[in-house]
C-alpha positions in Angstrom: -41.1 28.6 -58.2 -41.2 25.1 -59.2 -38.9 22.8 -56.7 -35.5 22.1 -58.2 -35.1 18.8 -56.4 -34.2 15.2 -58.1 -37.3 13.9 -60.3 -38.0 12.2 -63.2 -40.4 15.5 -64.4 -40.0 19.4 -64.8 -43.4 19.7 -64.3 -46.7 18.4 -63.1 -48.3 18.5 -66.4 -45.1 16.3 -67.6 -45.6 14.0 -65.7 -49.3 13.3 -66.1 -48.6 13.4 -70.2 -46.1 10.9 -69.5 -49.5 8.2 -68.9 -51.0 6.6 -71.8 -54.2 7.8 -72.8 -56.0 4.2 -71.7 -54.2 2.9 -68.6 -55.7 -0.1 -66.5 -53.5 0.3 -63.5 -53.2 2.6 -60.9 -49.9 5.2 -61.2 -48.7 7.3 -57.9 -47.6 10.3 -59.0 -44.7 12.0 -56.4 -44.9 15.3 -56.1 -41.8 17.2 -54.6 -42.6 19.9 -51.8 -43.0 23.1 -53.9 -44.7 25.6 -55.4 -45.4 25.3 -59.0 -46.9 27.8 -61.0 -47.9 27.3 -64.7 -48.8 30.3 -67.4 -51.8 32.5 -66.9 -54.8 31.6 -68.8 -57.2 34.1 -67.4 -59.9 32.5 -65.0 -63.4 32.7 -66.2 -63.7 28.9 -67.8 -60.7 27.6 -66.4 -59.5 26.0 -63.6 -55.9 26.0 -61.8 -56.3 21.7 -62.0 -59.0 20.1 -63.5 -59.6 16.3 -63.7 -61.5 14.3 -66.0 -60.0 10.2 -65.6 -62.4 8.7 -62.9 -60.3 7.0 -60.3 -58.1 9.8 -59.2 -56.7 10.3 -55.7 -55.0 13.1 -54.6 -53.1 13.3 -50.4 -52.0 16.5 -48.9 -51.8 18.6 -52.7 -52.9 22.1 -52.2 -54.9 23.3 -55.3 -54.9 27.6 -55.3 -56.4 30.3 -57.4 -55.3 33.2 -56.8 -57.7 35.4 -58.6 -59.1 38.2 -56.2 -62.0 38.5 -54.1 -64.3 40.0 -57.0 -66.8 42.5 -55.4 -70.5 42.1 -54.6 -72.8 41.5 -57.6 -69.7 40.9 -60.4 -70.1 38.4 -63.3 -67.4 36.8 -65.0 -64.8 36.5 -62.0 -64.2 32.9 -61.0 -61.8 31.6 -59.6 -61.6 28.1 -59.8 -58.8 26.3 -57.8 -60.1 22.7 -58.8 -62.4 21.0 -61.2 -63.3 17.6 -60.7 -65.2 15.6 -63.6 -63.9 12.2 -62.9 -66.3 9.8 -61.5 -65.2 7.9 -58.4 -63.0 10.3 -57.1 -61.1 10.9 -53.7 -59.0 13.4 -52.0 -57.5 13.5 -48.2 -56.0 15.9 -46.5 -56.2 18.3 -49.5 -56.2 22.3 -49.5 -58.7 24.0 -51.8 -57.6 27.8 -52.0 -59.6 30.4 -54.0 -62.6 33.1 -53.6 -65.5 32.8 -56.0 -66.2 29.0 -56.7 -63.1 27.6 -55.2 -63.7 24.0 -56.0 -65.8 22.8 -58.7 -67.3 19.7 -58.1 -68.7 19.3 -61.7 -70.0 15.8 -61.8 -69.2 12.0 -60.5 -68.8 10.4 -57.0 -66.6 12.0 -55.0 -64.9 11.7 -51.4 -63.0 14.2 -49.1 -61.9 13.7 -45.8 -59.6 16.5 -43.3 -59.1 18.7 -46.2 -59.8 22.7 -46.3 -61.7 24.7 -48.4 -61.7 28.5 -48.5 -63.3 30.7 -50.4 -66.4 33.3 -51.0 -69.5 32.7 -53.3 -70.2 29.3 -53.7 -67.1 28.4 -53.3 -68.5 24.6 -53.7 -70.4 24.1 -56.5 -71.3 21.8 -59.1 -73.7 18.6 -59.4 -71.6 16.1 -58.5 -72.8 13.5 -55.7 -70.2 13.9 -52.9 -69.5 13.1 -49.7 -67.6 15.6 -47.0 -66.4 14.3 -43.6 -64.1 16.3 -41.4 -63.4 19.5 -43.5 -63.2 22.9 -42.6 -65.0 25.1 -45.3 -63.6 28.8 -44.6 -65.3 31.7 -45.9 -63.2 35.2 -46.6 -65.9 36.8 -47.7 -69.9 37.3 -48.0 -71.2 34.5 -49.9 -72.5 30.8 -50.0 -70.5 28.3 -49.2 -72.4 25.6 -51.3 -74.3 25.9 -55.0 -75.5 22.5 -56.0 -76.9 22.1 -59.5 -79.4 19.2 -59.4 -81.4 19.9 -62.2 -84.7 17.5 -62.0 -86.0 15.2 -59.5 -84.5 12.0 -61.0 -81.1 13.2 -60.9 -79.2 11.1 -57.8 -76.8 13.8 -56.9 -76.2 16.5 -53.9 -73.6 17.2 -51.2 -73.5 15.4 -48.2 -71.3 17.6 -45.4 -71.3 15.3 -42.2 -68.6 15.9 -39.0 -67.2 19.0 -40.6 -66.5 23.1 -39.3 -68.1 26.0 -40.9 -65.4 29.0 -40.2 -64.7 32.6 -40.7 -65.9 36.2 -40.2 -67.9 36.9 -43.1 -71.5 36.3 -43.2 -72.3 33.4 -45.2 -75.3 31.1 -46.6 -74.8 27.7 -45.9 -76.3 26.7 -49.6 -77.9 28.6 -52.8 -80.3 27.0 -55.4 -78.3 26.9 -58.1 -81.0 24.7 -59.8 -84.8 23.3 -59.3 -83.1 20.4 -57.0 -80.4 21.6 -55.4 -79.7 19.1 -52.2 -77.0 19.8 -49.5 -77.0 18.2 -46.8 -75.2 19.5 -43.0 -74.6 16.9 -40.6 -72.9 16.9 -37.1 -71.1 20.2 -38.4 -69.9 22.9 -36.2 -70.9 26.1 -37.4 -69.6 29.6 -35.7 -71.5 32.6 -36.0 -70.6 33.5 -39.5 -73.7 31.4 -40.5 -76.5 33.8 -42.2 -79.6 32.9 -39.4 -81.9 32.5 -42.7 -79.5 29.5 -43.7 -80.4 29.1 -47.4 -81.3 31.2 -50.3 -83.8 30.4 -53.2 -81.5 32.7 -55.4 -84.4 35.4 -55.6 -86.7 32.6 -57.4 -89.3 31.4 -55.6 -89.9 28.4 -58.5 -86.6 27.2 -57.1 -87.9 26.3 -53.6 -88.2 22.6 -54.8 -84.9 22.2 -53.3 -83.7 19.8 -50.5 -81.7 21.8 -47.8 -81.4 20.2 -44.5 -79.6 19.7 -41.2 -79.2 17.6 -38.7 -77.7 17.5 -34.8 -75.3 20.1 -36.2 -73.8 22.2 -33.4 -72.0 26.1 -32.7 -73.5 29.3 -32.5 -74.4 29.5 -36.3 -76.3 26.2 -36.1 -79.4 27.6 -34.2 -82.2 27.2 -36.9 -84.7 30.0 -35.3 -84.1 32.0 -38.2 -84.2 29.8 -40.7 -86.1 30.4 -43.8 -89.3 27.5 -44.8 -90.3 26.7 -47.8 
């Protein structure tokens, strides 16, 4: 359902080819009002976008997957609506759409601000080092809403989710340790009741709780930290 109006490119993909491989200066790609769709690929690996240039900003582009929900416990069913790789990275008032690990945050700096992300498990994962400020992160379904993947103590990465909502009506974790390290951070965030009242989970490995989970003045019913599990 691509848009038919006046441009320069038939597709997204089109235009971005159109770039030299080694480009100094900055290019503002215009993207009509649309829907465009591109051939299937299957969805374990891949990824409805992925980036790897560093420098790359994206306003008001909703990214989708529209693999299904998978059901509780199934391996091999990702859905990835974005993959980011590109260090130094920003996005703004951008929709993340998908179910299992909507937006893969895979490595680099990165910066959102006002955008939405929706999805189940982990539907924000990666080891990137990234900052969140005024998103709402919707879950669909039972899950986690972050998986960081800080692998040793050296690494200088984690998720930092400051002034943001946690929504919907599925019980969810606020973070899993995907690795040894694994740091997210929940600042001045709203949470509704959706919120598991244990807050985090070691993934079922107790070797793993060398993580670095935390919050801070965060506010809503799923913010009361009585429950919480301690390491």
């Amino acid at each position: 359902d691509k848009n038919q109006g006046s441009g320069n490119f038939t597709s997204i993909q089109g235009a971005i080819d159109s770039l030299p491989l080694v480009n100094q200066e900055r290019v503002l790609i215009d993207v009509h009002a649309g829907i465009y769709t591109s051939q299937p690929l299957g969805t374990y690996g891949s990824a409805t976008f992925g980036v790897d240039a560093p420098y790359f900003v994206a306003k008001n582009i909703t990214f989708k997957n529209t693999a299904p929900i998978p059901p509780p416990g199934a391996d091999g069913m990702q859905g990835v609506a974005l993959r980011i790789s590109g260090d130094t990275s920003a996005f703004a008032g951008c929709k993340f759409l998908g179910a299992q690990d909507t937006l893969y945050d895979h490595r680099g700096r990165h910066y959102y601000e006002d955008c939405y992300i929706e999805g189940s498990v982990d539907f924000i994962f990666g080891d990137g080092r990234s900052y969140f400020k005024g998103c709402e992160l919707h879950a669909i379904a039972t899950g986690a809403v972050a998986a960081q993947n800080r692998s040793t103590s050296s690494e200088n990465t984690g998720f930092s989710i400051v002034n943001c909502r946690v929504t919907g009506s599925d019980i969810v974790y606020l973070g899993r340790a995907w690795a040894p390290f694994s740091t997210t951070l929940f600042a001045y965030t709203y949470m509704e009741n959706n919120v598991n009242p244990e807050g985090w989970f070691d993934w079922g490995d107790p070797s793993r709780q060398s993580v670095t989970f935390g919050e801070y003045q965060c506010s809503g019913p799923g913010s009361n930290t009585a429950g919480r599990v301690k390491c």
